[in-house]
C-alpha positions in Angstrom: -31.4 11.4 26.8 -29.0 9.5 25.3 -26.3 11.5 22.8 -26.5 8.5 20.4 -30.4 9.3 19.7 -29.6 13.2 19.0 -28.9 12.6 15.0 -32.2 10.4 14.9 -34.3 13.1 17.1 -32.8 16.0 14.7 -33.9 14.4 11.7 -37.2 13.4 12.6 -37.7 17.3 13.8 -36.0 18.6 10.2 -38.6 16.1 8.2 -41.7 17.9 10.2 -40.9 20.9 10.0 -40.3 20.7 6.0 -44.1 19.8 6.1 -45.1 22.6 8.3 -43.3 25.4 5.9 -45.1 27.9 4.5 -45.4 27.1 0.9 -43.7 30.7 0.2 -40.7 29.8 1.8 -40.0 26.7 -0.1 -39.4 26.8 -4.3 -39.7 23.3 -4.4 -40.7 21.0 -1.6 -41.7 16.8 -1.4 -45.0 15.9 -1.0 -44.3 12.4 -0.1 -41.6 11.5 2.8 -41.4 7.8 1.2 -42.4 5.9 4.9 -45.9 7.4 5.6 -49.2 9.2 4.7 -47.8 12.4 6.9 -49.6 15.4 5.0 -52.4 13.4 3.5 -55.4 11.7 4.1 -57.6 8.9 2.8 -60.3 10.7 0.4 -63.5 10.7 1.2 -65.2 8.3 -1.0 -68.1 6.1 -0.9 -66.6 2.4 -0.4 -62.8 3.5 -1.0 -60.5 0.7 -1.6 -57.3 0.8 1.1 -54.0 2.7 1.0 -51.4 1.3 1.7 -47.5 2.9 1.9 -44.7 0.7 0.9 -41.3 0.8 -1.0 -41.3 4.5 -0.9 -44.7 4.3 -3.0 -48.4 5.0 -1.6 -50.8 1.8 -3.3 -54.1 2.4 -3.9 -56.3 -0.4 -3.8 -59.5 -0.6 -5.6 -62.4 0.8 -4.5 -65.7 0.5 -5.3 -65.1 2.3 -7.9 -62.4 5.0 -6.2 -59.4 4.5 -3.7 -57.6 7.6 -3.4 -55.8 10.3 -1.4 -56.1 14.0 -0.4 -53.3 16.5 0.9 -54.3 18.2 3.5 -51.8 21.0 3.7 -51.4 24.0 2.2 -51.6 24.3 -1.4 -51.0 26.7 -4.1 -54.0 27.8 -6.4 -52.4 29.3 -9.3 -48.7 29.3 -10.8 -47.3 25.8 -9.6 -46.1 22.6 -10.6 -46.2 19.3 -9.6 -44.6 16.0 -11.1 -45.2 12.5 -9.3 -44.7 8.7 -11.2 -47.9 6.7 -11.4 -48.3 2.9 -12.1 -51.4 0.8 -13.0 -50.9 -1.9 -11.1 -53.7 -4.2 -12.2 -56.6 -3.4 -13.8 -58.4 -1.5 -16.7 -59.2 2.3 -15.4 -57.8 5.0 -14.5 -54.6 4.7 -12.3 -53.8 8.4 -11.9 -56.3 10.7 -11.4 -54.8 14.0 -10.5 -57.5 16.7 -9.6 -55.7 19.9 -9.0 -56.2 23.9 -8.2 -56.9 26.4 -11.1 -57.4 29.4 -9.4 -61.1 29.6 -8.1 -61.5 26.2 -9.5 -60.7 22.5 -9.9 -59.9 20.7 -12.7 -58.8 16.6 -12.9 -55.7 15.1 -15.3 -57.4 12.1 -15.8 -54.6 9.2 -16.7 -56.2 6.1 -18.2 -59.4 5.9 -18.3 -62.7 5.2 -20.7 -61.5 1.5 -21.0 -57.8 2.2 -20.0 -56.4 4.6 -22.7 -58.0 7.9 -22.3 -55.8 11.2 -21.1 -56.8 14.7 -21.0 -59.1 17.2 -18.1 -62.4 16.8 -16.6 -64.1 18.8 -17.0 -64.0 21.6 -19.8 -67.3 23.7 -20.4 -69.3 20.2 -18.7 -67.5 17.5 -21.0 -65.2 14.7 -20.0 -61.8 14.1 -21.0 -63.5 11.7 -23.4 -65.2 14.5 -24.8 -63.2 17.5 -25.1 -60.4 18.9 -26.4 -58.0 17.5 -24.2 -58.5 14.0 -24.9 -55.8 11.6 -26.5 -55.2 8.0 -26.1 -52.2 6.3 -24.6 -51.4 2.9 -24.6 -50.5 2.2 -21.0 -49.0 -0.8 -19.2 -49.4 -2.4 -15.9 -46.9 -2.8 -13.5 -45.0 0.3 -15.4 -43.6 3.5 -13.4 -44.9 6.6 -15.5 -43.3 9.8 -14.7 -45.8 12.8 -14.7 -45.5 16.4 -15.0 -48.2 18.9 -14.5 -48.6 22.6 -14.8 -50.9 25.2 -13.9 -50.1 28.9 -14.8 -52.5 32.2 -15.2 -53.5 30.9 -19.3 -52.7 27.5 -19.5 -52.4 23.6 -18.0 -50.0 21.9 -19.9 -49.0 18.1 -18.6 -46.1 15.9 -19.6 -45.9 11.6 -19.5 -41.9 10.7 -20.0 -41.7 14.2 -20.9 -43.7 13.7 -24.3 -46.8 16.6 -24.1 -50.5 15.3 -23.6 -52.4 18.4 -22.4 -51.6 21.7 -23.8 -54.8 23.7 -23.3 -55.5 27.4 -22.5 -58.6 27.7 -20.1 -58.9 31.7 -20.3 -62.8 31.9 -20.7 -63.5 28.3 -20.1 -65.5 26.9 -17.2 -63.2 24.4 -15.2 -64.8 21.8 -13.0 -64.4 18.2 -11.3 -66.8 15.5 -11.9 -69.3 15.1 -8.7 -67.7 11.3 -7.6 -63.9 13.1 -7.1 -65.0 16.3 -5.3 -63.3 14.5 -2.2 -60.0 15.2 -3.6 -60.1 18.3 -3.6 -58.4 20.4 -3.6 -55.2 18.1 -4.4 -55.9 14.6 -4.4 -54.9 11.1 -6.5 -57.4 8.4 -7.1 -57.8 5.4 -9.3 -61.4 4.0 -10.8 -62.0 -0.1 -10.0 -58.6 -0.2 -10.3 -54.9 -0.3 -8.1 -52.8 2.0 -8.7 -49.6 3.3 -7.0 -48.0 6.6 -7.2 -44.1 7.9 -6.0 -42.3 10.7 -5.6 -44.3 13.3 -5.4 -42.9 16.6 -5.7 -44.5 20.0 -5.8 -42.6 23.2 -7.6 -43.6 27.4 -7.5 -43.1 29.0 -10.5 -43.0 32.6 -10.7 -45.9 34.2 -13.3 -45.0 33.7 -16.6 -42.3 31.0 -16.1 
């Protein structure tokens, strides 16, 4: 073996085996390595619309209705945060779709949808994010990079767009759920809804209880 392909083979051996960590040993660790789908996997939907990876972002194309993707790797339940950027590309639905762990169950950050405006979690006690609690509109615009945070601790799941609050719920006593069409992302997945949408730099943090 040539000496001059060492510092390419060492890398590509260091990127793997950040993906093949065990989540404890890691506080915070990328979810995305900017170049491929490594660590994720087309969700399961009926007629998905493609994925495609390019300038460091993953596109979703639109489905009919969903395009999304699932991560396939270890995953925390409980305790964790995760922030990504999110773009509507074109379109009128939800371009970020985030459904997520919560403990024994799942729970979706739905970004944009009901017509294009909706936030908030699907589903609380059976409702929609255009029905509970949760819900808030939020003028979004295509072809803008949205910077997300999310956070899921033992009493609450808070979520941050540009760092401005839009979910700050307690689900102590409240039944969590997904709605039937995004059980394929569980139990981490991004899709969009007869939409494109693209997401980035996706990053996934531990927190310790009570942080």
């Amino acid at each position: 073996m040539s000496f001059r392909l060492l510092p390419a083979l060492i890398t590509l051996l260091a990127v793997g085996s950040a993906f093949a960590q065990p989540l404890q040993a890691q506080a915070e660790r990328s979810l995305f390595d900017g170049t491929s789908l490594a660590g994720w996997e087309v969700s399961d939907f009926f007629a998905p619309g493609e994925v495609e990876v390019r300038e460091r972002a993953i596109y979703l194309r639109q489905g009919d209705p969903l395009a999304g993707i699932t991560w396939t790797g270890e995953f925390p339940t409980i305790d964790y945060e995760v922030s990504l950027e999110a773009m509507r590309v074109r379109g009128s639905d939800f371009f970020s779709a985030i459904t997520f762990p919560v403990g024994e169950e799942h729970c979706t950050l739905v970004m944009g949808g009901w017509g294009g405006s909706v936030v908030g979690l699907s589903s609380i006690n059976g409702a929609d994010a255009s029905e509970n609690e949760t819900s808030r509109w939020v003028r979004f615009e295509n072809g803008r990079w949205y910077r997300v945070r999310l956070r899921v601790t033992r009493e609450k799941i808070e979520a941050w767009i540009d760092d401005e609050s839009v979910v700050d719920f307690t689900h102590i006593g409240r039944l969590l759920s997904v709605r039937v069409e995004v059980v394929p992302s569980q139990p981490f997945g991004i899709a969009t809804w007869m939409t494109e949408g693209a997401v980035r730099d996706i990053r996934l943090r531990l927190l310790q209880p009570d942080s």
